[in-house]
One Martini backbone bead per residue (centre of mass of N, CA, C, O) as a GRO file, in nm:
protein
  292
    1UNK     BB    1   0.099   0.031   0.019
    2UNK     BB    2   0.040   0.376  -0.032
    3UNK     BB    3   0.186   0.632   0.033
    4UNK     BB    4   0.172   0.974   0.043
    5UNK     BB    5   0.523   1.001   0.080
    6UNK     BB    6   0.515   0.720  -0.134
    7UNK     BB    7   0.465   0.765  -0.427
    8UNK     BB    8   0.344   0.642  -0.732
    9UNK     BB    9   0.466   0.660  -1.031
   10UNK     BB   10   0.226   0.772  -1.152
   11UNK     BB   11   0.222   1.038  -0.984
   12UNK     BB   12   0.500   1.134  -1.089
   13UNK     BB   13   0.431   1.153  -1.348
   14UNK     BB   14   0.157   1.367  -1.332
   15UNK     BB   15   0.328   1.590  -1.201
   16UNK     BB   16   0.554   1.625  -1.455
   17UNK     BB   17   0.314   1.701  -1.634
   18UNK     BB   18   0.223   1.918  -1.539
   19UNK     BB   19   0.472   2.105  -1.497
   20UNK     BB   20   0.513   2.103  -1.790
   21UNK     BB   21   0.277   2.259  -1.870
   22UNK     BB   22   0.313   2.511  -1.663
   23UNK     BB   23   0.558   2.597  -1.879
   24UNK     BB   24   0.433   2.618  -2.119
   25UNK     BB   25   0.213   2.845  -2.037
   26UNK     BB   26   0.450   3.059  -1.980
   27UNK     BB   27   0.516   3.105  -2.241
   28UNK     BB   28   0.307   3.259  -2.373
   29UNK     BB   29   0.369   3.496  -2.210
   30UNK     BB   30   0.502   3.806  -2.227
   31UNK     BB   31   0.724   3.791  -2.044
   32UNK     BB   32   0.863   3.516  -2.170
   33UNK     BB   33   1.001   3.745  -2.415
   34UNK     BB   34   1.206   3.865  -2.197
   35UNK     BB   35   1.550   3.904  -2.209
   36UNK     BB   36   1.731   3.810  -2.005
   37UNK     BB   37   1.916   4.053  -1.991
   38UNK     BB   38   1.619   4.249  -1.922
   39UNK     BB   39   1.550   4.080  -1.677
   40UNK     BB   40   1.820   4.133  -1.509
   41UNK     BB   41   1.811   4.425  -1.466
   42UNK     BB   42   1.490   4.426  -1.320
   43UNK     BB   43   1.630   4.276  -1.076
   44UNK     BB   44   1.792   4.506  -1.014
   45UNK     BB   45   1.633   4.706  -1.001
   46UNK     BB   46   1.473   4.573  -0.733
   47UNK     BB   47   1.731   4.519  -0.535
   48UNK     BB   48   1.805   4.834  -0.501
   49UNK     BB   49   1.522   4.943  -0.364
   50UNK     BB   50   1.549   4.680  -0.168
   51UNK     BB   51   1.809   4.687   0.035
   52UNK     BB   52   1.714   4.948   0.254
   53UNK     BB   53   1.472   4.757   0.402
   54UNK     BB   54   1.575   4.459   0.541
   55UNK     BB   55   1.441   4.253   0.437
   56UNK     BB   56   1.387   3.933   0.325
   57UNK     BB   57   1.516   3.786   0.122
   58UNK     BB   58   1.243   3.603   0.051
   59UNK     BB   59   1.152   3.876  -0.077
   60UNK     BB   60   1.343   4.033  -0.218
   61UNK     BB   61   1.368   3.722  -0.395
   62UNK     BB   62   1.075   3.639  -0.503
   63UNK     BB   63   1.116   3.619  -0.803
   64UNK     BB   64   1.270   3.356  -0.832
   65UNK     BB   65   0.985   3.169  -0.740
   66UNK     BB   66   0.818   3.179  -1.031
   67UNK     BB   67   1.028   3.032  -1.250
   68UNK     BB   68   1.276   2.875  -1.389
   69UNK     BB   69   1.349   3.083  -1.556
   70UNK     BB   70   1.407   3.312  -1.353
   71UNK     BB   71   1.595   3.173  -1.165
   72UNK     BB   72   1.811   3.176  -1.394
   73UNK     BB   73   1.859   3.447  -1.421
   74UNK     BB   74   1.916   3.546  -1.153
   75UNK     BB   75   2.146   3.359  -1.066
   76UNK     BB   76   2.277   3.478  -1.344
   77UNK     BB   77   2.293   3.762  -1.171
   78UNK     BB   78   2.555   3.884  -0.978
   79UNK     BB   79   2.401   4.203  -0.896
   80UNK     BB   80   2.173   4.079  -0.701
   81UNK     BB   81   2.410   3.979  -0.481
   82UNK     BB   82   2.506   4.241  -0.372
   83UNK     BB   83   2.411   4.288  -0.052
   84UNK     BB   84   2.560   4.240   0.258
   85UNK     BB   85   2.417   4.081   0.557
   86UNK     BB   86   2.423   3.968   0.892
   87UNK     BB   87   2.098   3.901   0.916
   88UNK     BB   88   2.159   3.689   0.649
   89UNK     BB   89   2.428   3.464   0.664
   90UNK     BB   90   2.317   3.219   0.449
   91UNK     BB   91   2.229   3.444   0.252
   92UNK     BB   92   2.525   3.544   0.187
   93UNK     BB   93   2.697   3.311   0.115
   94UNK     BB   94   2.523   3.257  -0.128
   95UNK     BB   95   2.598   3.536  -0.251
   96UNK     BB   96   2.905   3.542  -0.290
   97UNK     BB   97   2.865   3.296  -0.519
   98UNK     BB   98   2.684   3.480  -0.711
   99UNK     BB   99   2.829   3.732  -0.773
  100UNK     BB  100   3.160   3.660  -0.828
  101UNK     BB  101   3.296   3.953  -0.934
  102UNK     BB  102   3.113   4.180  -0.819
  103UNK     BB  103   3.041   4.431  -0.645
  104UNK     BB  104   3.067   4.502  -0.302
  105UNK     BB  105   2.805   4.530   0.006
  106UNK     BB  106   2.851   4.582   0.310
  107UNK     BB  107   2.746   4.482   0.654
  108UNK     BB  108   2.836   4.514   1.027
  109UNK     BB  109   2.718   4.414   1.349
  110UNK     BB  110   2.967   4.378   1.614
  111UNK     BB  111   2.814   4.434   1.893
  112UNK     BB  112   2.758   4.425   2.219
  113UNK     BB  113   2.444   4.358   2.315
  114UNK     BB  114   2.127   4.432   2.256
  115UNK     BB  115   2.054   4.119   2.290
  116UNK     BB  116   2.331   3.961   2.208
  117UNK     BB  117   2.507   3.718   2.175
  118UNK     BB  118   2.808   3.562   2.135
  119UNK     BB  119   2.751   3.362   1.896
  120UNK     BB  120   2.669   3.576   1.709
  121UNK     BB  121   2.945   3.761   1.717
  122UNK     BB  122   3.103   3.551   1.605
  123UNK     BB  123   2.989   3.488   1.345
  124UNK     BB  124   3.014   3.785   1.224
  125UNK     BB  125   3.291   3.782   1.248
  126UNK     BB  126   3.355   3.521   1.046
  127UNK     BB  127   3.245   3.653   0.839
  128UNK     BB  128   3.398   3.931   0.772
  129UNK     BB  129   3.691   3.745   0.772
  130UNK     BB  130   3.601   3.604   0.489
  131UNK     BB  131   3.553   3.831   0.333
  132UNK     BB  132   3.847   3.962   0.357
  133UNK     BB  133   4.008   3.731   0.248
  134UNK     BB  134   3.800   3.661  -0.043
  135UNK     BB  135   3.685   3.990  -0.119
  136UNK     BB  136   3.840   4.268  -0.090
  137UNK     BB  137   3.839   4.351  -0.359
  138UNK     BB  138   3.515   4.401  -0.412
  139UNK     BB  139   3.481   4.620  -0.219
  140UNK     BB  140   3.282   4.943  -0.205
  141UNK     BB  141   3.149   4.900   0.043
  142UNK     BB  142   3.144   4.976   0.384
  143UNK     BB  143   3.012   4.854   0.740
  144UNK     BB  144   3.129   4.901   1.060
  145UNK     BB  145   2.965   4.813   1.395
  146UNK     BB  146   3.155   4.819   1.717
  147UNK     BB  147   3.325   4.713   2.044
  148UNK     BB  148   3.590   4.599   1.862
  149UNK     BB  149   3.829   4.471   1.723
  150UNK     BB  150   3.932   4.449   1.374
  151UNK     BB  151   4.042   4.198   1.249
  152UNK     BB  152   4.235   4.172   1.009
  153UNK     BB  153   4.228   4.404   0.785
  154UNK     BB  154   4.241   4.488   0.488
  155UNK     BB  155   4.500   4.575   0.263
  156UNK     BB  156   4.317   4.523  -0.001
  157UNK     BB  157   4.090   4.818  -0.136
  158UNK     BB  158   4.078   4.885  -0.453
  159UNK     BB  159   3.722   4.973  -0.493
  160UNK     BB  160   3.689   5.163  -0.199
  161UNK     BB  161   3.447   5.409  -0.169
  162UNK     BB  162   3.286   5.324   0.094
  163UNK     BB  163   3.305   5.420   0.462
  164UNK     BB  164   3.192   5.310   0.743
  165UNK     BB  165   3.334   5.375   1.102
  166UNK     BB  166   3.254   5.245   1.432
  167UNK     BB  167   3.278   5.302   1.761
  168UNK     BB  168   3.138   5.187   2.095
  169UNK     BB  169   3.359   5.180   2.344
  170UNK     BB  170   3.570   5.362   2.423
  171UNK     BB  171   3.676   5.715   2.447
  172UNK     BB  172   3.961   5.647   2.623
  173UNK     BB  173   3.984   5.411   2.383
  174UNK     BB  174   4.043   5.390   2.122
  175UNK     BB  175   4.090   5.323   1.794
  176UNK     BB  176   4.252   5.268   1.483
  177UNK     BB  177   4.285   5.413   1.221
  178UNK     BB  178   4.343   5.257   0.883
  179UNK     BB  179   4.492   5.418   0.699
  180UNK     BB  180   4.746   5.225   0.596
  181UNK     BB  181   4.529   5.055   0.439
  182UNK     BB  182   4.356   5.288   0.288
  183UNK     BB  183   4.595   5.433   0.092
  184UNK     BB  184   4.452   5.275  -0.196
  185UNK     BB  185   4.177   5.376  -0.192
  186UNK     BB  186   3.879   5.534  -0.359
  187UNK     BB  187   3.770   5.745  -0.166
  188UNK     BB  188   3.440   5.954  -0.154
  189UNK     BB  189   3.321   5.820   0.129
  190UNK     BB  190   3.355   5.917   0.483
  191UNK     BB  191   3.297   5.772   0.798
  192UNK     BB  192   3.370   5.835   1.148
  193UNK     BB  193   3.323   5.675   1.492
  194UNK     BB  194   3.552   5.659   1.781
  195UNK     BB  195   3.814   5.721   1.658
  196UNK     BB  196   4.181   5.724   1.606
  197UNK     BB  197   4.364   5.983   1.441
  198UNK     BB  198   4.658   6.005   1.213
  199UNK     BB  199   4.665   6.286   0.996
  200UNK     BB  200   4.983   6.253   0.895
  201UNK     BB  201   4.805   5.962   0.677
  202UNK     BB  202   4.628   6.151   0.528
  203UNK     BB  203   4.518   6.048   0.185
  204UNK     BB  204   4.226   6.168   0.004
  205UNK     BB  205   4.171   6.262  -0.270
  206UNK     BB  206   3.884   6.197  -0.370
  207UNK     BB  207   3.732   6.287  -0.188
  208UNK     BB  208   3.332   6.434  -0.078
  209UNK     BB  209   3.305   6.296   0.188
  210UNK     BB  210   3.318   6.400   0.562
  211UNK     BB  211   3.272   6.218   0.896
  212UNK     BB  212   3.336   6.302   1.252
  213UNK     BB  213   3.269   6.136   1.536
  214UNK     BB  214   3.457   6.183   1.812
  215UNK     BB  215   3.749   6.197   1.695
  216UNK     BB  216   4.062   6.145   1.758
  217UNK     BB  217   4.404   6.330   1.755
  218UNK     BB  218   4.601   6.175   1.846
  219UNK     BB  219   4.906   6.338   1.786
  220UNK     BB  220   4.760   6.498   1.612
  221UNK     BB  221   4.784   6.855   1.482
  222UNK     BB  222   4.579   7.096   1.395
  223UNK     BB  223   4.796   7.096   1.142
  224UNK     BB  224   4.761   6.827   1.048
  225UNK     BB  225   4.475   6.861   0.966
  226UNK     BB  226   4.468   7.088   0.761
  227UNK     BB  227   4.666   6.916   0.536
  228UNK     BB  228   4.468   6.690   0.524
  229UNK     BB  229   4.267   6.875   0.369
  230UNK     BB  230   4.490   6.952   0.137
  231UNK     BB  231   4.404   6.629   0.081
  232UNK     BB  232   4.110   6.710   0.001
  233UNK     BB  233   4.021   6.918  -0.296
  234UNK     BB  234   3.715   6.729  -0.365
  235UNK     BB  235   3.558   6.846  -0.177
  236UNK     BB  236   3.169   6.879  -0.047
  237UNK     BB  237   3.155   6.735   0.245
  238UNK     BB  238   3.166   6.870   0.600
  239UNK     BB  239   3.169   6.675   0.901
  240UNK     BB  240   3.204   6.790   1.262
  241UNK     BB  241   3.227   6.601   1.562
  242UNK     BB  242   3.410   6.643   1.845
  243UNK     BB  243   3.680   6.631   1.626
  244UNK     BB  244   3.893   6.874   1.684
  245UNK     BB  245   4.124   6.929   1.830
  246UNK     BB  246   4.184   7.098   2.113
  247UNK     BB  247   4.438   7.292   1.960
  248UNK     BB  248   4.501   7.638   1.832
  249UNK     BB  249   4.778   7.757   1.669
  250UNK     BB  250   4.789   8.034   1.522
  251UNK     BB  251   5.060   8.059   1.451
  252UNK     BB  252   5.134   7.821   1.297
  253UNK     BB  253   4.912   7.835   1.089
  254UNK     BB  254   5.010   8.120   0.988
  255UNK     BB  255   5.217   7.941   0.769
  256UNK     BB  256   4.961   7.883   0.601
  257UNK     BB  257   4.767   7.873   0.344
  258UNK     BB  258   4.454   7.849   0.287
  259UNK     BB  259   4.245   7.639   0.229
  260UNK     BB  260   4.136   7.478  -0.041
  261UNK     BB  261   3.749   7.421  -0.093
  262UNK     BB  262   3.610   7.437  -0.409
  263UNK     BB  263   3.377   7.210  -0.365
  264UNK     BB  264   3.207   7.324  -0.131
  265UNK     BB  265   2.872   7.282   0.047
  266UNK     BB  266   2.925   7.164   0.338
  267UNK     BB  267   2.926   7.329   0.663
  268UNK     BB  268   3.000   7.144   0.953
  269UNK     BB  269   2.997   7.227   1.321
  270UNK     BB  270   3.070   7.045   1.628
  271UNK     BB  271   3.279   7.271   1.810
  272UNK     BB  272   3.501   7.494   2.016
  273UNK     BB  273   3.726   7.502   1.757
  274UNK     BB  274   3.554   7.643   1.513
  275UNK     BB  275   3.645   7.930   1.504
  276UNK     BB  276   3.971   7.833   1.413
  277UNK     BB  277   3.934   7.715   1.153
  278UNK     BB  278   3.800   7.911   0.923
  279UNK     BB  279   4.034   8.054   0.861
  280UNK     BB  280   4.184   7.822   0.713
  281UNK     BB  281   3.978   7.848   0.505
  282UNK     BB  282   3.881   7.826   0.156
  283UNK     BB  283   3.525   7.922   0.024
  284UNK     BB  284   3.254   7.926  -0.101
  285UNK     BB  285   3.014   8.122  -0.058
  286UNK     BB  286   2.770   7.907  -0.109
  287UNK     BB  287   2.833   7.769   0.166
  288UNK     BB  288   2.711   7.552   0.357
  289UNK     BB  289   2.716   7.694   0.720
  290UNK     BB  290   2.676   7.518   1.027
  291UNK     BB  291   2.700   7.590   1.396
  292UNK     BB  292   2.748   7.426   1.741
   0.00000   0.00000   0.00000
């Protein structure tokens, strides 16, 4: 006797042809006369506008489940696989390897407390870790929130546009930013949030957006800081939170001549030491700016 669990010759052959048939009757469809790559860019296009929602991969990634030829299109289009988050590392591991060689998106809060297992905070590092060692060459934003140290930082991240690195630890013992592993990455947008930086090798010309916040500069001095500016003169947008050396000695500044910032749009300043950058800077009339 035949159970349910364990169907007969008879109705496997009868559910194939079901199959068979509802794939003939989706050819018939108008959608699916759209050519693979046509159908390809639409799916790239649909998970670009939900990639910042959060949302669960399988809703995400719905397409896929429409029908054998949609999934087969999906699965072969690496660049909507490229934006991995922590929250659903087992679809991470799987977008890493359908995404193939394009372009990466990463996201990762390694934070201790809030609710967090150490067990959870550990496959997080674990998995951040194997980005890092495998794939940092195709990385272009990058996003990790933690309040522990990010262990071995990759060397080489090539195409690394977007930053932002966040530490939520001690403000009296903060991290170092890895400028000197990141000096050769063509970033365009960096924040940074209670690291501490050593502005005599900040070196970042391409950059167009500087976000700091809490960011200690011992020991660079605010001469250093300065330069560091001269050093990125495709600026953009700077925002300074409570981040500017302690110390202005106007005498010194007074040696060099106010950096040029003429692609500046945006300056936001919020420090006790806002009053003696402003002379140091050369910046378009234009320019918003909100002191606080």
């Amino acid at each position: 006797m035949q159970t349910s669990a364990n169907p007969s010759n008879a109705q496997i052959l009868i559910d194939e042809k079901i199959r068979q048939l509802k794939a003939q009757r989706n050819l018939l469809s108008p959608v699916s006369k759209i050519p693979p790559e046509v159908l390809g860019q639409i799916f790239t296009r649909v998970t670009e506008y939900t990639m910042a929602s959060h949302l669960k991969p399988t809703i995400r990634f719905n397409f896929s489940f429409v029908s054998q030829h949609w999934r087969n299109v999906a699965i072969s289009t690496p660049q909507i696989w490229t934006v991995l988050s922590e929250d659903y590392l087992t679809w991470s591991r799987v977008m890493l390897e359908r995404s193939k060689t394009a372009d990466l998106v990463v996201h990762v809060d390694i934070q201790r407390g809030y609710g967090r297992s150490e067990y959870s905070i550990s496959r997080k590092s674990e998995f951040l870790q194997h980005v890092f060692e495998k794939h940092a060459s195709r990385i272009v934003h990058l996003s990790v929130e933690s309040n522990r140290d990010i262990p071995n930082f990759p060397p080489l991240t090539p195409r690394l546009q977007i930053l932002y690195l966040s530490f939520e630890g001690s403000r009296t013992d903060p991290l170092h930013f890895p400028t000197y592993l990141l000096s050769a990455s063509p970033l365009v947008e960096l924040r940074v949030e209670g690291y501490k930086v050593d502005w005599k090798l900040f070196s970042f010309p391409a950059l167009k957006t500087l976000i700091l916040m809490f960011v200690r500069s011992e020991p660079s001095s605010a001469l250093d800081f300065i330069k560091a500016l001269q050093r990125t003169p495709q600026l953009e947008r700077l925002r300074i939170f409570h981040s500017l050396p302690v110390s202005f000695d106007r005498a010194e500044l007074s040696t060099i001549p106010p950096v040029e910032l003429l692609a500046l749009q945006e300056l936001h300043i919020s420090d006790t030491s806002s009053a003696s950058l402003i002379p140091c800077l050369k910046i378009p009339a234009s320019v918003s700016v909100a002191l606080s």
